[in-house]
Every structure is written in structure tokens, then in C-alpha cells.
KOLPA-698773 format. One record per residue: residue in three letters; x negated, y negated, z of N, C-alpha, C, O in turn; chain; residue number from 0. Coordinates in pm, whole numbers, always signed. Each point is the difference from the previous one (the first is absolute). Layout:
<atoms>
+------+--------+--------+--------+--------+--------+--------+--------+--------+--------+--------+--------+--------+-----+-----+
! type !    npx !    npy !    npz !   capx !   capy !   capz !    cpx !    cpy !    cpz !    opx !    opy !    opz ! mol ! seq !
+------+--------+--------+--------+--------+--------+--------+--------+--------+--------+--------+--------+--------+-----+-----+
!  ALA !      X !      Y !      Z !      X !      Y !      Z !      X !      Y !      Z !      X !      Y !      Z !   A ! NUM !
...
+------+--------+--------+--------+--------+--------+--------+--------+--------+--------+--------+--------+--------+-----+-----+
</atoms>
This chain:
<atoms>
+------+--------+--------+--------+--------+--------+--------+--------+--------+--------+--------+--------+--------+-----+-----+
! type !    npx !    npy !    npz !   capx !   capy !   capz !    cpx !    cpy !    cpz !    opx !    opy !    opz ! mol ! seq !
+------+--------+--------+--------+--------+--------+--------+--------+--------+--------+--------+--------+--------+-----+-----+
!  UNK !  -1889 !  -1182 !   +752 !   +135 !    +54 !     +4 !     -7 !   +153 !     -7 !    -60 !    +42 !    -99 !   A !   0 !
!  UNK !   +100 !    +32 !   +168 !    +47 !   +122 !    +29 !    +65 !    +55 !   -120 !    +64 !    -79 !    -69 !   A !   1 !
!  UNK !    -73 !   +230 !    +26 !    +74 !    +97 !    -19 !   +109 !    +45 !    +91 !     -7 !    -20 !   +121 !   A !   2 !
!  UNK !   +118 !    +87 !   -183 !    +74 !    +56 !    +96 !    -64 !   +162 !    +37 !    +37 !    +48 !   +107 !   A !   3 !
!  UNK !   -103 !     +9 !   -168 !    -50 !   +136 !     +6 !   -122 !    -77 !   +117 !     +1 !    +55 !   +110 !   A !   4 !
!  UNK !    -72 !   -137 !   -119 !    -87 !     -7 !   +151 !    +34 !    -50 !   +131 !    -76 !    -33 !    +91 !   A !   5 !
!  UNK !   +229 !    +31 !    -97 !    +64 !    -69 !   +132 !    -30 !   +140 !    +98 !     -9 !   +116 !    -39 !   A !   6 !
!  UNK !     -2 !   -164 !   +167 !    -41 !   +144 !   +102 !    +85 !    -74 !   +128 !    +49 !   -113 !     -6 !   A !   7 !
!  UNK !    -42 !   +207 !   +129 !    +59 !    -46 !    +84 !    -40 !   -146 !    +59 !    +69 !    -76 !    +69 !   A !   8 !
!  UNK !   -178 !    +64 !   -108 !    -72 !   -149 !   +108 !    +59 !    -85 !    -38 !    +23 !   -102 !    +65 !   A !   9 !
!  UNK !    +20 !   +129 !   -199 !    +69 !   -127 !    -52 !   +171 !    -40 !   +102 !    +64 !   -103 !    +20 !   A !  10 !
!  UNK !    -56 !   +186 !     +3 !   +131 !     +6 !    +70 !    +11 !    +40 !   +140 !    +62 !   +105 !    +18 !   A !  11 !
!  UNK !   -104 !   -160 !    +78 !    -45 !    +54 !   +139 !   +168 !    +45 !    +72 !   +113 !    -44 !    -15 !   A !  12 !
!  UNK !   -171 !   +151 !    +94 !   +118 !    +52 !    +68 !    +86 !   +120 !    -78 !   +101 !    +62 !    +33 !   A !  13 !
!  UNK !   -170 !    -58 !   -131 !   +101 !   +116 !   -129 !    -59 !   +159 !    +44 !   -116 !    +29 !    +30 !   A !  14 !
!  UNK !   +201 !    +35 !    -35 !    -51 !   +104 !     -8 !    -75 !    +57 !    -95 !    +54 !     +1 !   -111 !   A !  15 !
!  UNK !   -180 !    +55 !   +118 !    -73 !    +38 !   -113 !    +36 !   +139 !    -81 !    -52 !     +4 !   -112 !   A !  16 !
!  UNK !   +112 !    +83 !   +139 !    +41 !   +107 !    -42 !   +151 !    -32 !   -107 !    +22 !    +52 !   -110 !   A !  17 !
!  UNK !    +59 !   -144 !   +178 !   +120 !    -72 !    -85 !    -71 !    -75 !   -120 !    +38 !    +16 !   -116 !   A !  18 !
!  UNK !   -142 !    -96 !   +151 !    -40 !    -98 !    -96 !    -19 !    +76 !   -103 !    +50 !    -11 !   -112 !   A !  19 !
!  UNK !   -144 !   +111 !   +163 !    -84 !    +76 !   -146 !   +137 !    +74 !    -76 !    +14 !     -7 !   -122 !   A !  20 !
!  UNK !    +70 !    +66 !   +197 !   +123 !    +66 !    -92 !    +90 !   -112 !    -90 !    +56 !    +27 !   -106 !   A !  21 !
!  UNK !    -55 !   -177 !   +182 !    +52 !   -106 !    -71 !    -64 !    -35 !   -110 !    +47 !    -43 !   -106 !   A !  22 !
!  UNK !   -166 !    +65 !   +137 !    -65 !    -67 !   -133 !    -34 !   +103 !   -141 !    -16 !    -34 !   -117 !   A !  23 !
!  UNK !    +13 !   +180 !   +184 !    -25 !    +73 !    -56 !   +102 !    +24 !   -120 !    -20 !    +29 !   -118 !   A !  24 !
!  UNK !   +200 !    -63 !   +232 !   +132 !     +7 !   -118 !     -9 !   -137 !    -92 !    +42 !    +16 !   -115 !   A !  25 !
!  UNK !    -91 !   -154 !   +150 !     +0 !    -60 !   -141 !    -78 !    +11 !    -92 !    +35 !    -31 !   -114 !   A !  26 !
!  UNK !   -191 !    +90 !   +148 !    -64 !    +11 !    -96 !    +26 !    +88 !   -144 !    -20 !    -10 !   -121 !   A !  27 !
!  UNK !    +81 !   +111 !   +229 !    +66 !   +136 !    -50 !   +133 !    -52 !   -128 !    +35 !    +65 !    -99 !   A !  28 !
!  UNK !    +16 !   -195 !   +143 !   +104 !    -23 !    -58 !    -30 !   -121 !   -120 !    +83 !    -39 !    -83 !   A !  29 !
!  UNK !   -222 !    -10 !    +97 !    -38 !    -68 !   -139 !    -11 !   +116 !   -104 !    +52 !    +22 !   -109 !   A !  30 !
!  UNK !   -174 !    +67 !   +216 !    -30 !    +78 !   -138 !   +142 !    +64 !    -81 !     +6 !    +36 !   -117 !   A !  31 !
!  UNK !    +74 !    -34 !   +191 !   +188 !    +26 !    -97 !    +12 !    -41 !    -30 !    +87 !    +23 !    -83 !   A !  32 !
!  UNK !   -146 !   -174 !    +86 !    +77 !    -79 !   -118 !    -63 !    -53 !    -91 !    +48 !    -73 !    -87 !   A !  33 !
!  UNK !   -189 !   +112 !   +101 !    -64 !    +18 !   -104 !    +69 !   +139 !   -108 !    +52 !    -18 !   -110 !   A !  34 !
!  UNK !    -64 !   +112 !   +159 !    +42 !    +60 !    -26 !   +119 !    +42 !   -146 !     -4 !    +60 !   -107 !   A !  35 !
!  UNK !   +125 !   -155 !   +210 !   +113 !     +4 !    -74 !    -78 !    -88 !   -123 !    -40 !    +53 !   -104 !   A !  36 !
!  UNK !    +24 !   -219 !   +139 !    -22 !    -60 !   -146 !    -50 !    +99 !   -106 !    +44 !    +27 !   -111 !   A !  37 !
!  UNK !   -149 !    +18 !   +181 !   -133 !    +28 !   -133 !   +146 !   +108 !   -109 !    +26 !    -21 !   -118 !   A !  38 !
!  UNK !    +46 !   +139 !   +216 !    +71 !   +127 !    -90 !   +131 !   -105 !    -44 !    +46 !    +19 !   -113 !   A !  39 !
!  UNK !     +8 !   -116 !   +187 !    +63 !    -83 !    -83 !    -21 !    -66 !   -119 !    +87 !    -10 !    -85 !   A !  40 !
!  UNK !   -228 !    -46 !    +72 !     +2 !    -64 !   -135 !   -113 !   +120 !    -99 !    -58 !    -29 !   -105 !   A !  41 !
!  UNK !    +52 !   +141 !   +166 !    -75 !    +74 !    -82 !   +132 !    +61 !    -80 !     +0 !    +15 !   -122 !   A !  42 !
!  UNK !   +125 !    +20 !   +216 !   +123 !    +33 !    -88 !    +86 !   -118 !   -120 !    +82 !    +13 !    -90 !   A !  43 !
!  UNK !   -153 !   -120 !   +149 !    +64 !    -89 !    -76 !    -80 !    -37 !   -129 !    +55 !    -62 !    -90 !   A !  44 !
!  UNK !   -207 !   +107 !    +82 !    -44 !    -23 !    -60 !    +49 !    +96 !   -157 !    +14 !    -30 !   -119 !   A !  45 !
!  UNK !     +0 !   +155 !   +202 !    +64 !   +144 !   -113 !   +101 !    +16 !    +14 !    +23 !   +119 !    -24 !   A !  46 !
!  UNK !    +84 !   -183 !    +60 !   +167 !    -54 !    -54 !    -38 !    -71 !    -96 !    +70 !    +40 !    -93 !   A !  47 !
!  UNK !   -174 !   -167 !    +32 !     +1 !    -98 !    -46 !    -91 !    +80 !   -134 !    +23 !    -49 !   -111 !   A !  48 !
!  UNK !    -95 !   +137 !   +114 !    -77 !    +64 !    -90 !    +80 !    +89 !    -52 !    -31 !    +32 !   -115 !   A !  49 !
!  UNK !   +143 !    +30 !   +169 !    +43 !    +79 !    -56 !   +172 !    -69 !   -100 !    +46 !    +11 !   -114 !   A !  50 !
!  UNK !    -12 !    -67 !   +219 !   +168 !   -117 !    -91 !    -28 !   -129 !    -34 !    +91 !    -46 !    -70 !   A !  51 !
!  UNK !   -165 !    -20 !    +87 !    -62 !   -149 !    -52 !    +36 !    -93 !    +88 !    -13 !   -119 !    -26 !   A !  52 !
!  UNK !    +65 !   +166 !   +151 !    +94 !   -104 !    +80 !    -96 !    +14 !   +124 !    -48 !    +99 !    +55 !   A !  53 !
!  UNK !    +30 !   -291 !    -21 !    -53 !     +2 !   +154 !   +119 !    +14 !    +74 !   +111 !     -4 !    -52 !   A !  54 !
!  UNK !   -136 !    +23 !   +190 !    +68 !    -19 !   +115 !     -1 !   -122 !    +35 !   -100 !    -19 !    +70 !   A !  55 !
!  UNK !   +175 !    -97 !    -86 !     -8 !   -111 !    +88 !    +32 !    -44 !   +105 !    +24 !   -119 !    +19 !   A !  56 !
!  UNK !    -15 !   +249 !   +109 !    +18 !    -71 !   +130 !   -146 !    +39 !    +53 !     -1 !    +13 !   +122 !   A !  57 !
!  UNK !   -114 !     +8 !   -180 !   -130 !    +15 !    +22 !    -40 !    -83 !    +77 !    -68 !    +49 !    +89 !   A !  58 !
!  UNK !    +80 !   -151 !    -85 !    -46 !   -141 !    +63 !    +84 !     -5 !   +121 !    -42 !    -68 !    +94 !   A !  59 !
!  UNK !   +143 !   +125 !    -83 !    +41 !     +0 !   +154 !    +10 !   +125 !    +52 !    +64 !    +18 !   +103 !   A !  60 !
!  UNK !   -129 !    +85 !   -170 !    -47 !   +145 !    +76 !   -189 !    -49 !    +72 !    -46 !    +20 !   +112 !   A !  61 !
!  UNK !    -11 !    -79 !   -222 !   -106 !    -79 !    +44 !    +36 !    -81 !   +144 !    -45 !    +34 !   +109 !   A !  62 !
!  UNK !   +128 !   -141 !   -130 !     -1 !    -95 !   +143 !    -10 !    +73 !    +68 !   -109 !     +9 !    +57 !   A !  63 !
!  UNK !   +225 !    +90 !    -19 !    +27 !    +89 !    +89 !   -151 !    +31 !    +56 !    -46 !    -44 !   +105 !   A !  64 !
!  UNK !    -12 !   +116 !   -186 !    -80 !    +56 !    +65 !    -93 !   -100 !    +22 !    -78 !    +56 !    +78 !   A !  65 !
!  UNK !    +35 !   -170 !    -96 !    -77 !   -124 !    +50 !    +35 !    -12 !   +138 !    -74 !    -16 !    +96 !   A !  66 !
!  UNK !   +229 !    +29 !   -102 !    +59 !    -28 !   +151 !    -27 !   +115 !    +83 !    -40 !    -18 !   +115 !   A !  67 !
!  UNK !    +55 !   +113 !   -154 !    -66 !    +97 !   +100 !   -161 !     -7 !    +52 !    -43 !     +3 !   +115 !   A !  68 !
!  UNK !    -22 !    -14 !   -228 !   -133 !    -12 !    -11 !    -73 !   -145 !   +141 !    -82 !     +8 !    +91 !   A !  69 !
!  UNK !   +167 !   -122 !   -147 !    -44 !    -78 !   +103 !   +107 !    -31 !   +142 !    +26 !   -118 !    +25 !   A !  70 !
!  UNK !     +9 !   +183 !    +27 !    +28 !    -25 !   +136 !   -109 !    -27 !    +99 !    -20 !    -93 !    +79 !   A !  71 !
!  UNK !    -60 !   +227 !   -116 !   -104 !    -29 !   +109 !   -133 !    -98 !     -8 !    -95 !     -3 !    +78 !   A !  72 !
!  UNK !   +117 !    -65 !   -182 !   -104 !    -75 !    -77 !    +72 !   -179 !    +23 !    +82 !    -39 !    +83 !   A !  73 !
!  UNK !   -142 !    -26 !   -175 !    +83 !   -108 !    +12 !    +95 !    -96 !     -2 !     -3 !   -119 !    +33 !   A !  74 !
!  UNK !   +134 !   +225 !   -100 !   +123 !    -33 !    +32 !    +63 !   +106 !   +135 !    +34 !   +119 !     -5 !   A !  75 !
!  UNK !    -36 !   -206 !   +113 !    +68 !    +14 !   +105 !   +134 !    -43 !    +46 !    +14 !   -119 !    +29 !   A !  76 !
!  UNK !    +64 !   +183 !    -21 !   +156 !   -133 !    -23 !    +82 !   +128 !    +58 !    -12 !   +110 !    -54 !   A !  77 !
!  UNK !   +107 !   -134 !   +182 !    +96 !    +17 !    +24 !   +132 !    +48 !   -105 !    +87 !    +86 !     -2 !   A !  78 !
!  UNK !   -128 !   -185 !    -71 !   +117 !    +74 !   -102 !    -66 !    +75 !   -140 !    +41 !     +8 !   -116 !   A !  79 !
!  UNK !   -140 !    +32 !   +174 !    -73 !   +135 !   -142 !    +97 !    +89 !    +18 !    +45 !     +1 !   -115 !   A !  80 !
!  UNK !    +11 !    +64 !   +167 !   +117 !   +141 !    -12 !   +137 !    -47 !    -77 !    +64 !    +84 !    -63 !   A !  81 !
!  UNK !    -24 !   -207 !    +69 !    +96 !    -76 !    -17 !    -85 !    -21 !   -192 !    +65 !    +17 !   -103 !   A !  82 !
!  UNK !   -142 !    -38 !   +105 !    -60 !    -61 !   -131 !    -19 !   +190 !    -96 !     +8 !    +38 !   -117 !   A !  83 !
!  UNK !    -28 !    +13 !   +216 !    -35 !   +131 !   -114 !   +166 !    +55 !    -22 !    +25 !    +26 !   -117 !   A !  84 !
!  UNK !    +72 !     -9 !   +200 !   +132 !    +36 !    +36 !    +24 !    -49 !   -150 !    +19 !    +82 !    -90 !   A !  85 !
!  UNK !    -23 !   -260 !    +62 !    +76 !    -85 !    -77 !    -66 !    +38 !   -140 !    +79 !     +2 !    -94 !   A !  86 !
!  UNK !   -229 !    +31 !    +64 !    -46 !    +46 !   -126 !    +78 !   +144 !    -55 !    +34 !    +30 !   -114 !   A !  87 !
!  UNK !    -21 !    +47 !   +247 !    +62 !   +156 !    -34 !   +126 !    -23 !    -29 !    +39 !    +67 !    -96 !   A !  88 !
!  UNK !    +69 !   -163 !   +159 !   +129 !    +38 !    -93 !    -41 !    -93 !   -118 !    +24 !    +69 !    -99 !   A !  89 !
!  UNK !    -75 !   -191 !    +55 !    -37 !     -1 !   -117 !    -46 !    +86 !    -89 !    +55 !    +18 !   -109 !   A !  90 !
!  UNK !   -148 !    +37 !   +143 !    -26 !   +124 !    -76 !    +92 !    +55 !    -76 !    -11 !     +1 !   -123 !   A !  91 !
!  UNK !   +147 !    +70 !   +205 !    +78 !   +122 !    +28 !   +127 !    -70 !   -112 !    +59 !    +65 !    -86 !   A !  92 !
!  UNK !    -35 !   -236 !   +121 !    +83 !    -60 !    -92 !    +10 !    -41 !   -117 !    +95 !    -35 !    -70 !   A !  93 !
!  UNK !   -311 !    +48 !    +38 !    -63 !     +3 !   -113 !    +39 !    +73 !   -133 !    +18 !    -17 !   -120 !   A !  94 !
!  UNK !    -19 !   +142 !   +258 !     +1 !   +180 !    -81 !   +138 !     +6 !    -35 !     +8 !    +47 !   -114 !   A !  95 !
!  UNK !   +108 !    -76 !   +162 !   +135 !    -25 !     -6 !    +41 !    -75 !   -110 !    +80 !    +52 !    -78 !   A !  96 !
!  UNK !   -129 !   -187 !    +54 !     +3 !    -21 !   -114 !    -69 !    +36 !   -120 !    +47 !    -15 !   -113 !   A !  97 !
!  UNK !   -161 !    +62 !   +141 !    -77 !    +23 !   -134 !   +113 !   +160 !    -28 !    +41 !     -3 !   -117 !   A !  98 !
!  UNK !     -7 !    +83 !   +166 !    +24 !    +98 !     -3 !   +166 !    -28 !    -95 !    +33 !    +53 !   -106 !   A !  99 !
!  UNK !    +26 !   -129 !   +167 !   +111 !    -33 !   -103 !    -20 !   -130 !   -162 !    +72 !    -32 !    -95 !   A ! 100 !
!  UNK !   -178 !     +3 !   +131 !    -25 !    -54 !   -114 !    -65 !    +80 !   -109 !    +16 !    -44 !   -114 !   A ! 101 !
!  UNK !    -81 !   +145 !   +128 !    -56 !    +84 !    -90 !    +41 !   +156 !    +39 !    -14 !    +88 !    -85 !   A ! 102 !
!  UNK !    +44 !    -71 !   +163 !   +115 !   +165 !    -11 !   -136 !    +85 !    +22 !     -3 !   +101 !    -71 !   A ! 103 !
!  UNK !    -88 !   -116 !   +139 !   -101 !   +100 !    +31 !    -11 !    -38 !   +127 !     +3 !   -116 !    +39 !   A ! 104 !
!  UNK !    -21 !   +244 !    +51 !    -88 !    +13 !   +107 !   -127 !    -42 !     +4 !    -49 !     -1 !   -113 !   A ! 105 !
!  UNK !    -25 !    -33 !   +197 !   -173 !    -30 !    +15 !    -57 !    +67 !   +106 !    -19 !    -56 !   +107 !   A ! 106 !
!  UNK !    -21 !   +206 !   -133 !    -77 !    +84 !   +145 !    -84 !    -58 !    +34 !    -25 !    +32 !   +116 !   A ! 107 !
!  UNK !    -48 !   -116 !   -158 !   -119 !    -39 !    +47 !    +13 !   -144 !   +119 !    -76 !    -30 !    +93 !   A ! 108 !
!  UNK !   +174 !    -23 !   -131 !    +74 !    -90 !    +84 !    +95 !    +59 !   +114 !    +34 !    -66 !    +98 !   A ! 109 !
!  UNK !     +3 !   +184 !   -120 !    +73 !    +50 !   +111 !    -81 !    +61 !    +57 !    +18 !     +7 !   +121 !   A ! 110 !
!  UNK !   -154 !    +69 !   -185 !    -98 !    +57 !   +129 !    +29 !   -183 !    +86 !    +93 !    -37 !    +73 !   A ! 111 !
!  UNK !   -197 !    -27 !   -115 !    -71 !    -93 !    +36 !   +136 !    -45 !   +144 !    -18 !    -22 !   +119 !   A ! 112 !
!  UNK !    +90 !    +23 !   -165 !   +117 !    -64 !   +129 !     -2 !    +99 !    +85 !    -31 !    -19 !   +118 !   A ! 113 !
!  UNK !    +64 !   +143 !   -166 !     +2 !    +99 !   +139 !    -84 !     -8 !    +51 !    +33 !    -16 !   +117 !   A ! 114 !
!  UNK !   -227 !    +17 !   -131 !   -138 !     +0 !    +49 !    +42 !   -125 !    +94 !    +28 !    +22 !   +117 !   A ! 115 !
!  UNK !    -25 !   -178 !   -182 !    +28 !   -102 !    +52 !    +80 !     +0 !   +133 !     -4 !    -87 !    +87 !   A ! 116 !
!  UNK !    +75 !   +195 !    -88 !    +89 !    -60 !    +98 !    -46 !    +90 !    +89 !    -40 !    -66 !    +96 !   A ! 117 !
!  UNK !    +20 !   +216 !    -68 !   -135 !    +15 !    +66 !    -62 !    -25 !    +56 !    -10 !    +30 !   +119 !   A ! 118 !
!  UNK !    -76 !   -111 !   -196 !   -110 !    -69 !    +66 !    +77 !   -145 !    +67 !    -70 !    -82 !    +59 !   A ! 119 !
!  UNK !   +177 !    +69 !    -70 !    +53 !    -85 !   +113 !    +26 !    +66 !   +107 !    -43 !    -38 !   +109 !   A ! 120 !
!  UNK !   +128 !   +163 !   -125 !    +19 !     +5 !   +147 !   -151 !    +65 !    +72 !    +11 !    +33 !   +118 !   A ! 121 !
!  UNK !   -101 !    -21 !   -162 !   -128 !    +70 !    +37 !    -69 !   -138 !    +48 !   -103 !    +32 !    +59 !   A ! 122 !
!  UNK !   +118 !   -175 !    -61 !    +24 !    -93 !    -12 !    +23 !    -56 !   +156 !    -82 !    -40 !    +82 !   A ! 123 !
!  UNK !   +227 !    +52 !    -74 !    +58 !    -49 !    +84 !    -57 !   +118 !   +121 !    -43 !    -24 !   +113 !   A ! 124 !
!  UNK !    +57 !   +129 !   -170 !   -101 !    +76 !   +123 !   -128 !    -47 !    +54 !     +3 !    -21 !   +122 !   A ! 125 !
!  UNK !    -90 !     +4 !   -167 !   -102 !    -55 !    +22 !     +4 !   -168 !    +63 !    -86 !    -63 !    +61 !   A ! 126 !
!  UNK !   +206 !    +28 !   -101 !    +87 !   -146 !    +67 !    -49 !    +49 !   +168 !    -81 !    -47 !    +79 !   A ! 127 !
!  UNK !   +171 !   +159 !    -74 !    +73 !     +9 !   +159 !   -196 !    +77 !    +13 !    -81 !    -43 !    +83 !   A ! 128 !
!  UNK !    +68 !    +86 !   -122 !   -139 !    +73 !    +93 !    -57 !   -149 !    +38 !    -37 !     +7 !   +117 !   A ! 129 !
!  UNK !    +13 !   -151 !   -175 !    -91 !    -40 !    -28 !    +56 !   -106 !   +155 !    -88 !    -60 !    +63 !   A ! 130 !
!  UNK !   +207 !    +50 !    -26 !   +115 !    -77 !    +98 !    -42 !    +95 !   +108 !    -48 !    -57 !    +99 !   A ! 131 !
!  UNK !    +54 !   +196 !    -93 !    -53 !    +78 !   +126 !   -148 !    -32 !     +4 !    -45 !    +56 !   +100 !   A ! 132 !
!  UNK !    -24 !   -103 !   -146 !   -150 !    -76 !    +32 !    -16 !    -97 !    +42 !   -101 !    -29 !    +65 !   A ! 133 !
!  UNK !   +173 !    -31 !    -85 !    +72 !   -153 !    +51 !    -83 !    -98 !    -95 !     +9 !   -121 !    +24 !   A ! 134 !
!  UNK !    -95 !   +166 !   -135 !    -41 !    -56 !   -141 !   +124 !    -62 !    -83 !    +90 !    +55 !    -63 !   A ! 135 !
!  UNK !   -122 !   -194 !    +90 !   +107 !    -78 !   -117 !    -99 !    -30 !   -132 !   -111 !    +49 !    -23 !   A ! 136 !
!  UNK !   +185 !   -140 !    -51 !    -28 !    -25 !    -86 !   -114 !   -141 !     -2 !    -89 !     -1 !    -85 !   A ! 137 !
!  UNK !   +102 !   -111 !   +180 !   -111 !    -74 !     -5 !    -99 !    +67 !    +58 !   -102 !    -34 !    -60 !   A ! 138 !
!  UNK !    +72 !   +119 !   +155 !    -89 !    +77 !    +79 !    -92 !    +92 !   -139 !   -123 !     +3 !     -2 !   A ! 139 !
!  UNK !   +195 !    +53 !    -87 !    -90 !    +16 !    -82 !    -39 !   -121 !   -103 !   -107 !    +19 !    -59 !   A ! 140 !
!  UNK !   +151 !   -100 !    +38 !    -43 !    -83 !    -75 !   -112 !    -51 !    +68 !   -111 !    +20 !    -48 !   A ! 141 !
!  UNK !   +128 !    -90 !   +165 !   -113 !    -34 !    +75 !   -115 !    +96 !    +14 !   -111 !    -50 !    +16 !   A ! 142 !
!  UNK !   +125 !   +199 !    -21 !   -137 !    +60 !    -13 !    -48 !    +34 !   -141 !   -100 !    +63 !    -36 !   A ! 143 !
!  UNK !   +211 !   -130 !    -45 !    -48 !    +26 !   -143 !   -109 !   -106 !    -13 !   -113 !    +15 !    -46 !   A ! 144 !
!  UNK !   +175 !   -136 !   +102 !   -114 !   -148 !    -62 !   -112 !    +28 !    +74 !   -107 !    -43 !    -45 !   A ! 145 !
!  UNK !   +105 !   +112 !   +163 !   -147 !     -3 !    +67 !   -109 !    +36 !    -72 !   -112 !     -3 !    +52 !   A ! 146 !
+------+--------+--------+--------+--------+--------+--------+--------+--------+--------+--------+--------+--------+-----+-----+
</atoms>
């Protein structure tokens, strides 16, 4: 089974090779963001929590999130992944809404994390449409993933 970092044009005949490499170049570009975000997300959450005694508990769905970003190109392939990250982010956002009136504090570290998040959606959906001008769907990489 394949990496997505060793997919090359052969895998995909007829693609342009100069598009491919800029296609592939913007998701790789866009894990390492979301690596990124987690790591300064729960490094802030770690020193919110060191400093007031209080976790953040929408952690676990700032996490999914980024699972869901993380595996698109891997082995969750699904038509409705944009639809599935969309539905975690207003959770998120309705999370923050309530936690915010239940305890009368703001959470920056949760509002970075949504603004980054959403971001990296539409950086996302960009990389959607580059990936449709290749005429690369989504079983087409799966199929050169299992090879």
C-alpha cells in the first residue's frame, strides 16, 4: 500500500505533470497545517489548563477535525468528507456558544482553533477544485493508494 507523498504522475495517466506536482505539493503543504494547528492548539490548551485548572472540552472535536483533514487523502475517501468536516465545525462553534454562556468566559484557544479550521477548509476546497481540473477523483486515488 502506497503513501500519499509517493503517488507521482504514473499513477494517474494523462495528468498533467506540472499540475500534479503543484496539487500535491498544496495538500502536503496543508497536512503539515494541520499538524501544525493541533500541536499550538493543545500546546495552548495545555497552558490555559496550567495556568486556571480548567481543560477545554471541545478538544476531542478540534482533534476529529483534524483526523478529518488529515485523512482524506489516506483511507477515508467519501464524497461526503467536506460535508463531515462542515458538520464537526459548526459543532465546534455551537460547542463554544454554549460553553461560553454556561461559564461567562471566552476560550482563545478555541477561537484560534475555529478560525485556523476554517481556513484550512477553504484551502481545502481549493485544492477540491485543483484536484477536478486533473480530472483526479477520489476512487482514482484510492486505487493508486492500494497499489
Amino acid at each position: 500500500m502506497k503513501k500519499f507523498k509517493n503517488l507521482s504522475t504514473s499513477d494517474f495517466p494523462g495528468v498533467d505533470a506540472q499540475k500534479f506536482g503543484e496539487w500535491k505539493a498544496a495538500i502536503m503543504r496543508m497536512r503539515g497545517i494541520v499538524y501544525m494547528v493541533l500541536i499550538i492548539y493543545l500546546v495552548l490548551n495545555t497552558k490555559s489548563y496550567g495556568s486556571t485548572g480548567h481543560i477545554i472540552y471541545d478538544t476531542p472535536i478540534v482533534i476529529l477535525i483534524g483526523i478529518l483533514f488529515l485523512s482524506q487523502q489516506s483511507r477515508f475517501v467519501s464524497e461526503k468528507h467536506s460535508t463531515y468536516i462542515m458538520i464537526s465545525l459548526c459543532f465546534l462553534i455551537l460547542f463554544n456558544i454554549i460553553l461560553v454562556y454556561a461559564t461567562g468566559r471566552f476560550i482563545g484557544e478555541s477561537l484560534v482553533a475555529i478560525v485556523a479550521l476554517f481556513w484550512l477548509y477553504n484551502q481545502n476546497q481549493r485544492n477540491k477544485r485543483l484536484e477536478k481540473e486533473l480530472g483526479i477523483d477520489d476512487t482514482a486515488i484510492k486505487r493508486a493508494l492500494l497499489k
